[in-house]
C-alpha positions as a printed NumPy array, in Angstrom:
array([[ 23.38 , -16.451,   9.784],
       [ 20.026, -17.237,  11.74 ],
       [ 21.449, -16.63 ,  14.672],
       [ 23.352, -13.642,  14.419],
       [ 20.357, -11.223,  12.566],
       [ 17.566, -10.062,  15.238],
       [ 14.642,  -9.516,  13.132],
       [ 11.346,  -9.133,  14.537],
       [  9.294, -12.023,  12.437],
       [  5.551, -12.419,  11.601],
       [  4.431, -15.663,  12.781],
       [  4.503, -17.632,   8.737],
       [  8.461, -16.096,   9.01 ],
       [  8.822, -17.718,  12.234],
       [  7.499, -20.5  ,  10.988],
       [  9.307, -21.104,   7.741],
       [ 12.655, -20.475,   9.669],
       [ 11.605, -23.305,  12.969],
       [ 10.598, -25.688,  10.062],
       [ 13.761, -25.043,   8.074],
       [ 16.159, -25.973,  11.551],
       [ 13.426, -28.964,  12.022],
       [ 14.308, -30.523,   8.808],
       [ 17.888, -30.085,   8.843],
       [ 18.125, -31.65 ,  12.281],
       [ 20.907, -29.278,  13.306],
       [ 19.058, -26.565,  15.408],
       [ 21.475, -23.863,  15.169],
       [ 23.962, -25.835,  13.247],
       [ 21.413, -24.6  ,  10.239],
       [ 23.857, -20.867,  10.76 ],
       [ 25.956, -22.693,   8.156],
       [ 23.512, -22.865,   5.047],
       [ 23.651, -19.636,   3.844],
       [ 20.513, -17.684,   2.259],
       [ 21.482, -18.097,  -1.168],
       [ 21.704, -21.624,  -1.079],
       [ 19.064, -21.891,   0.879],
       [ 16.828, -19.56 ,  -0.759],
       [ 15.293, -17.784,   2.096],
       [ 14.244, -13.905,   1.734],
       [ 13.293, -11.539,   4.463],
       [ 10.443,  -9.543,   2.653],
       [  9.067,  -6.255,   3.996],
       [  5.809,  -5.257,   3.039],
       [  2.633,  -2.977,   4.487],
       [  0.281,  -5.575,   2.001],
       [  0.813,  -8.715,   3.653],
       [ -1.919,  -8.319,   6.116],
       [ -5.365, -10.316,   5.987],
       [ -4.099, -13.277,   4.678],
       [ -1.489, -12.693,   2.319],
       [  1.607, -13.537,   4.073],
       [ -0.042, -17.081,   4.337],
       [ -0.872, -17.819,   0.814],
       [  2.643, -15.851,  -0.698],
       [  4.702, -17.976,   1.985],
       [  2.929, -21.079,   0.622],
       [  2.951, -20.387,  -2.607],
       [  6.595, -19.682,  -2.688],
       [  7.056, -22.328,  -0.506],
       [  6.199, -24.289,  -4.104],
       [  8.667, -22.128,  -6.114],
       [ 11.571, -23.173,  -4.152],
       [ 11.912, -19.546,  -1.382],
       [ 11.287, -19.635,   2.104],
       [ 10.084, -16.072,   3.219],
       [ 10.103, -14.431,   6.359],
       [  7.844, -11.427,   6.513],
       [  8.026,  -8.279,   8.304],
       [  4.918,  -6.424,   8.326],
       [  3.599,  -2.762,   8.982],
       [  2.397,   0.473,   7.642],
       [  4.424,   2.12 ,   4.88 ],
       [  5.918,   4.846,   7.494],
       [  7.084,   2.103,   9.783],
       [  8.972,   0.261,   6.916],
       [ 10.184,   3.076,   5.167],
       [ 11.352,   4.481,   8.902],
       [ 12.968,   0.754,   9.63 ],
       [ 14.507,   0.013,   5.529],
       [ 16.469,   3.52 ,   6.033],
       [ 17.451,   2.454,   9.636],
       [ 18.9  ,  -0.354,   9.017],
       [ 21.374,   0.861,   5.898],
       [ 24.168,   0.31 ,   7.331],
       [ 23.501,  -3.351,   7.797],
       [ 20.369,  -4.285,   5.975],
       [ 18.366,  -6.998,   7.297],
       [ 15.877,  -7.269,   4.152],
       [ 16.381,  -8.545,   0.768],
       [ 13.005,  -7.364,  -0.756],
       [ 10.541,  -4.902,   0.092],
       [  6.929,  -4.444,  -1.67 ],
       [  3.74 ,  -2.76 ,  -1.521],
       [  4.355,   0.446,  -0.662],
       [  3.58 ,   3.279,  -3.493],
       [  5.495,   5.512,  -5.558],
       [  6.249,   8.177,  -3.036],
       [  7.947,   6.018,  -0.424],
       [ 10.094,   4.349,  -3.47 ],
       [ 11.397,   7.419,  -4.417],
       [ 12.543,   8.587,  -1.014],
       [ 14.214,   4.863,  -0.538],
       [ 15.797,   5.468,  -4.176],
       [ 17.014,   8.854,  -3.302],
       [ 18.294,   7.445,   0.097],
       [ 20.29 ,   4.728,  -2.168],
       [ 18.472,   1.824,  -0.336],
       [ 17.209,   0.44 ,  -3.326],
       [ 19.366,  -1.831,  -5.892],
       [ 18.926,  -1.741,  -9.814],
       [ 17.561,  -4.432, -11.202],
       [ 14.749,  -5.299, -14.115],
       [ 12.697,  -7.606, -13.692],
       [ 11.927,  -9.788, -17.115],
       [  8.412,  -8.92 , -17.131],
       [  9.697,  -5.035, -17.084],
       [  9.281,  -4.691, -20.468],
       [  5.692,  -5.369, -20.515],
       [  4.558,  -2.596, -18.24 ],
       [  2.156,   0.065, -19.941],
       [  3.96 ,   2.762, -21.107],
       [  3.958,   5.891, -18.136],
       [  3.361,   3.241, -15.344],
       [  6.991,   3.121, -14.704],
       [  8.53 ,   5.996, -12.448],
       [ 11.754,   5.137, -10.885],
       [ 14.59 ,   7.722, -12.426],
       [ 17.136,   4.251, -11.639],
       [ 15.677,   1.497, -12.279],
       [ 15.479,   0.072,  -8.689],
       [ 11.79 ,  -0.026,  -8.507],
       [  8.813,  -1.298, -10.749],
       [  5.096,  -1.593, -10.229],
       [  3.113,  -4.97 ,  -9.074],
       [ -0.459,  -3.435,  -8.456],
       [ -2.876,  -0.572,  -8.769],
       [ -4.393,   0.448,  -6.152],
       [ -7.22 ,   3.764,  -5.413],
       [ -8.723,   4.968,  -2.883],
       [-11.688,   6.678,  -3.45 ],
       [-15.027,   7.967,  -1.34 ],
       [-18.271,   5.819,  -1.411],
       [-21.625,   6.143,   0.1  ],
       [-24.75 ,   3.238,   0.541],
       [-27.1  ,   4.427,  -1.867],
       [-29.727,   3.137,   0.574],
       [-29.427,   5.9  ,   2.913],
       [-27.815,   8.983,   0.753],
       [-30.248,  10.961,  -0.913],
       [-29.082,  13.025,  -2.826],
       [-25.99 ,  11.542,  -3.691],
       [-22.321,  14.077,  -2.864],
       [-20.51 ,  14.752,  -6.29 ],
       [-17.386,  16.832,  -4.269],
       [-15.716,  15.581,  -1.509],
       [-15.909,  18.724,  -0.218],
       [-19.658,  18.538,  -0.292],
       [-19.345,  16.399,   2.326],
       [-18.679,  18.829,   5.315],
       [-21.397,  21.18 ,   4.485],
       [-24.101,  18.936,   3.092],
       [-23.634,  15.516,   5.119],
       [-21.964,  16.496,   8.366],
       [-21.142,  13.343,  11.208],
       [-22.271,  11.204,   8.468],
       [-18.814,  10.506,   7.136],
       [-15.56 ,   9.068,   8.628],
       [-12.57 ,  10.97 ,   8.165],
       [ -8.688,  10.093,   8.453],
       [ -7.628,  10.97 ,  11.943],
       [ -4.501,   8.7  ,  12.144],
       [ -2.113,   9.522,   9.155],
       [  0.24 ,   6.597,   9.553],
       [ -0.911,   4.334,   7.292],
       [ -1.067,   4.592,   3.529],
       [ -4.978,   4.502,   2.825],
       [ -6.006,   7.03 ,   5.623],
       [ -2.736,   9.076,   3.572],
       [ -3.963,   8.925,   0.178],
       [ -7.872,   9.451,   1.089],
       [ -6.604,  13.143,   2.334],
       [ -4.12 ,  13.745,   0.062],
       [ -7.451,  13.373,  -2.305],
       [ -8.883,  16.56 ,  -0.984],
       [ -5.406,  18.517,  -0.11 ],
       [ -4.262,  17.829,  -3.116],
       [ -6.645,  19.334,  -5.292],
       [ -5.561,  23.215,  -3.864],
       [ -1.675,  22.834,  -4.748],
       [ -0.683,  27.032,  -4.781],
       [  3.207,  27.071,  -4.684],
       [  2.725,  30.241,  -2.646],
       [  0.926,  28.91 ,  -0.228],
       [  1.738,  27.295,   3.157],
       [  3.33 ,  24.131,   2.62 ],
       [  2.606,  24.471,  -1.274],
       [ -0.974,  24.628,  -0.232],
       [ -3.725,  27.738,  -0.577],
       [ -5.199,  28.94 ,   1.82 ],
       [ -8.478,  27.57 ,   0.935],
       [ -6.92 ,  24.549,   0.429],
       [ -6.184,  24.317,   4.532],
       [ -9.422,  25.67 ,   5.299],
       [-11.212,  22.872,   3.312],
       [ -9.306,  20.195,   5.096],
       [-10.185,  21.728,   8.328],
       [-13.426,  21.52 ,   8.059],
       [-13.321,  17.971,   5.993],
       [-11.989,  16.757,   9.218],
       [-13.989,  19.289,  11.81 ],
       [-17.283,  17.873,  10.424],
       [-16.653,  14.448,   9.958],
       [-17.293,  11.123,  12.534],
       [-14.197,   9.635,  14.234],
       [-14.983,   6.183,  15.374],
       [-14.978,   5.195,  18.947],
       [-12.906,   2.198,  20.176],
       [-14.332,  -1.352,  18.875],
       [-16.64 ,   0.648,  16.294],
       [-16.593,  -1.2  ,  13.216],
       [-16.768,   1.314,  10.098],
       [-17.742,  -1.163,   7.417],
       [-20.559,  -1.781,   9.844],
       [-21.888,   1.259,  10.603],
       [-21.649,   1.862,   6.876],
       [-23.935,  -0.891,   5.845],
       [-26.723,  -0.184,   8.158],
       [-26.675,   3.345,   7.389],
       [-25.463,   4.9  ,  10.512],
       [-22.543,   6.26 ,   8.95 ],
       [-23.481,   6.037,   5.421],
       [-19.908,   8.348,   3.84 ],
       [-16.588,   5.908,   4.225],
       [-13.459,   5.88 ,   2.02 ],
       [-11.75 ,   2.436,   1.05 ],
       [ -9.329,   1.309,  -1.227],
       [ -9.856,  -0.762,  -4.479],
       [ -8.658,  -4.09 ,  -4.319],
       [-10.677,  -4.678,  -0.744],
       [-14.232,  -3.438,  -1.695],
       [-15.287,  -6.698,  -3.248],
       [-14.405,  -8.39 ,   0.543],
       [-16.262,  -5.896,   2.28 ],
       [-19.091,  -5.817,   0.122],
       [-19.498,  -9.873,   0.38 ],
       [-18.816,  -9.54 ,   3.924],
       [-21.173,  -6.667,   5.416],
       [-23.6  ,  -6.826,   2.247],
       [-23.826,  -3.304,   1.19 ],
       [-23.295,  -2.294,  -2.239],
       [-20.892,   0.582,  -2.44 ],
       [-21.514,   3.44 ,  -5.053],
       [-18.31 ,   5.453,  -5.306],
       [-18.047,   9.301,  -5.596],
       [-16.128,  10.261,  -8.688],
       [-15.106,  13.831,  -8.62 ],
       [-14.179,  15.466, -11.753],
       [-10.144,  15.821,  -9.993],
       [-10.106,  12.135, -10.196],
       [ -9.619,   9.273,  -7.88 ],
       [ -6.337,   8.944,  -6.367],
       [ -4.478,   6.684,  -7.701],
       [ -1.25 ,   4.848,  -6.921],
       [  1.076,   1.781,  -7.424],
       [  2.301,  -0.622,  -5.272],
       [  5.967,  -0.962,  -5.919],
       [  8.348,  -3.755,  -5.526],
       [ 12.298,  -3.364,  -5.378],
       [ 15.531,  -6.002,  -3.378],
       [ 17.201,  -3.63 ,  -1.156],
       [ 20.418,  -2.187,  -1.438],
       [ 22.838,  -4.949,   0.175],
       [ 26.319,  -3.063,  -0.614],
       [ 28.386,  -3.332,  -3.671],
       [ 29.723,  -6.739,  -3.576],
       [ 26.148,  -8.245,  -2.703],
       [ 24.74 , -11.767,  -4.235],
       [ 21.007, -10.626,  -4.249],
       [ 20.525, -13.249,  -7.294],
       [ 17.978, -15.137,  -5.54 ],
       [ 15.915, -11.662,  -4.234],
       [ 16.185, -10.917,  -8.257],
       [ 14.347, -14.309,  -9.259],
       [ 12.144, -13.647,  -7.006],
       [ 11.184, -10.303,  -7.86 ],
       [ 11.142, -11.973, -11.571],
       [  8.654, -14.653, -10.239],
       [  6.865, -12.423,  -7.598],
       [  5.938, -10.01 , -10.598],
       [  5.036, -12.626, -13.717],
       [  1.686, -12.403, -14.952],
       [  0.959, -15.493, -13.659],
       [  1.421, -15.008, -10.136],
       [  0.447, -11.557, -10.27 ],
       [ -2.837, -12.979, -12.061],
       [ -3.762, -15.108,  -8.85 ],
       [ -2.572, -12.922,  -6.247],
       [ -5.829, -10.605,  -8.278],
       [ -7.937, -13.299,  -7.988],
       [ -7.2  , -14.3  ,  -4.224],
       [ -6.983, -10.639,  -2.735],
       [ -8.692,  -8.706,  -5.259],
       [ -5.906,  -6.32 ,  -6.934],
       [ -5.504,  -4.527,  -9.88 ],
       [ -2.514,  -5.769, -11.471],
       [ -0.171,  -3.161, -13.755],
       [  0.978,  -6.15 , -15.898],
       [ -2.142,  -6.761, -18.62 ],
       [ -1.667,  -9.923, -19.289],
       [ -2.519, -10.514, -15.581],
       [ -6.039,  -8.327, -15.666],
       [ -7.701, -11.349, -17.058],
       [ -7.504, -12.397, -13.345],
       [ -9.567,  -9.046, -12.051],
       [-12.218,  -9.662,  -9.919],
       [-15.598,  -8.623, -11.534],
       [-17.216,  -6.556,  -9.086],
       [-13.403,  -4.398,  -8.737],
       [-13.255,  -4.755, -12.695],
       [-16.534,  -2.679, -12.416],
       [-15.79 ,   0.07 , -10.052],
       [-12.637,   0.903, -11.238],
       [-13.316,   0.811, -14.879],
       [-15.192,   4.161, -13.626],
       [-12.234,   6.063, -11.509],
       [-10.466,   8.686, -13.468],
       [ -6.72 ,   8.585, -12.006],
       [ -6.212,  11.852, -10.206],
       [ -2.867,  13.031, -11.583],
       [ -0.5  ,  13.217,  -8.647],
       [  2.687,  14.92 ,  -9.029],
       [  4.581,  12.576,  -6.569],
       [  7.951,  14.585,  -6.025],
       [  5.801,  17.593,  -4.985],
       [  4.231,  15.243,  -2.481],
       [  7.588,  13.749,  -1.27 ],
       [  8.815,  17.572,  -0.491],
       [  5.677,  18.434,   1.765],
       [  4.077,  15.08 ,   3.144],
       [  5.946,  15.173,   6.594],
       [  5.043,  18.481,   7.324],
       [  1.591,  18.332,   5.225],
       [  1.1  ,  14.978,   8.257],
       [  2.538,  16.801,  11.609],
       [  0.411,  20.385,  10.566],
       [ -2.882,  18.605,  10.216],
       [ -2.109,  16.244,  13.464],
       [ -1.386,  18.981,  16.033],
       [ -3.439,  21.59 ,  14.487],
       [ -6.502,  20.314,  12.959],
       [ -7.275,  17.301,  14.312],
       [ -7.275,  17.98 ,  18.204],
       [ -9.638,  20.386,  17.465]])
């Protein structure tokens, strides 16, 4: 089947798929093992970066799958899961949050199935309508300053564009999820069904000059950088990569907590829809293994996450335990965001941001 499917691979897929042909000493012979048998999985994910494709490969590697990994933003796999329905080239896809899952679910990419540690999600954490999608990881991304240089400290995000102007980076690129969801945290809060694009008026004027205000970094700036020595002392980053960067460029983060809450999503996993008469058994133990408290546990522990399952928060890295245990989840009405996100992204790029 190798042979026939043009996928464009990250280098561990690559890898697993040259090994597997190297083994079986039959180069392209190796068309006749089929996936089931064989246990291989294309996985597509935008939370494989930094290391994780490496350690899930291996460690499924010991669990008996070989997984080849394609990797990008949420927009680009979303974009690439609905192109390829007609002949799907993935068996699982992860990551991504609730909004993109229920666009793929209301596409009919998406195939039922619940996984056996479904039934010991926390009650409300659970939002697919079809069962075709279930929740691995919290995740928030919230606005932080270095207490070493802010003084006094910004209790709005708003705040931020008349009190602290050019000291704070903004999104200017909407494509990938964070950047998304650290707008979405002011836009959000100035929903007005009336309004352009369900938005008040003062809602858009807020954004504009959020973003009119702010710093955009030049090429080869480093953010985290500029936001330890205090050049740029305002950032936004997301939860379960703050204990990294706070090891790595020694600052220690203090995170703004607006009374609207920190926004607050979940990274969903779900086995693509194949067609009807389908053997996605193996992308179903998978999913089953992928999502155990055990594995869920040490994927926390090596990438710092937030699992949804409890019995895997035991794992939590202390420093995340702590900043999170202080975020207030913003509550996010995610089929009003799914009707307006396009057009919330392609207003603010050609109208606001080339300003």
């Amino acid at each position: 089947m190798f042979s026939k499917r043009k996928r464009s691979f990250s280098k561990v897929g690559s890898m697993a798929l040259a090994a597997l042909i190297a083994v079986n000493g039959l180069g392209l012979a190796a068309t006749s093992v089929s996936a089931q048998e064989a246990k291989n999985l294309v996985v597509y994910s935008n939370s494989v970066s930094n290391g994780r494709d490496e350690w899930l490969a291996a460690k499924a590697s010991e669990a008996g799958y070989e997984l080849e990994f394609v990797s990008a933003g949420g927009d680009e796999i979303y974009n690439r899961v609905l192109a390829e329905k007609s002949a799907p080239q993935a068996d699982v896809v992860f990551g991504l949050d609730e909004s993109f899952f229920i666009r793929m679910s209301e596409d009919e990419l998406l195939s039922a199935y619940e996984p056996i540690w479904a039934a010991e999600l926390p009650e409300n954490t659970v939002t697919s309508e079809n069962g075709d999608f279930y929740p691995l990881v919290e995740q928030h991304v919230f606005f932080m300053y270095n207490a070493d240089f802010v003084d006094p400290a910004p209790e709005t995000i708003q705040q931020l564009a008349t009190d602290y102007p050019q000291l704070y980076r903004a999104p200017f690129s909407l494509g990938g999820n964070t950047n998304q969801k650290a707008l979405l945290s002011l836009l959000l809060q100035y929903r007005d069904d009336a309004g352009e694009l369900g938005i008040s008026e003062e809602g858009w004027a807020q954004v504009e000059a959020f973003i009119t205000n702010s710093y955009e970094l030049s090429e080869g700036e480093d953010n985290l950088t500029l936001f330890a020595d205090g050049t740029k002392p305002i950032d936004y980053w997301y939860s379960s990569g703050i204990a990294e960067a706070e090891e790595t460029y020694g600052f220690t983060a203090t995170p703004l907590l607006p009374e609207t809450g920190i926004m607050t999503f979940r990274e969903q996993v779900a086995i693509v829809n194949q067609g009807a008469d389908a053997d996605t058994s193996v992308a179903q133990e998978f999913v089953d293994w992928f999502g155990s408290a055990e594995v869920q546990g040490e994927w926390a522990t090596e990438f710092g996450t937030v699992p949804v399952l409890e019995a895997a928060q035991g794992s939590l890295n202390p420093r995340t335990q702590e900043l999170v245990s202080q975020f207030v989840p913003m509550d996010v009405d995610w089929s009003f965001v799914n009707e307006y996100l396009s057009e919330w992204i392609e207003k603010i790029e050609l109208e606001i941001i080339p300003f």
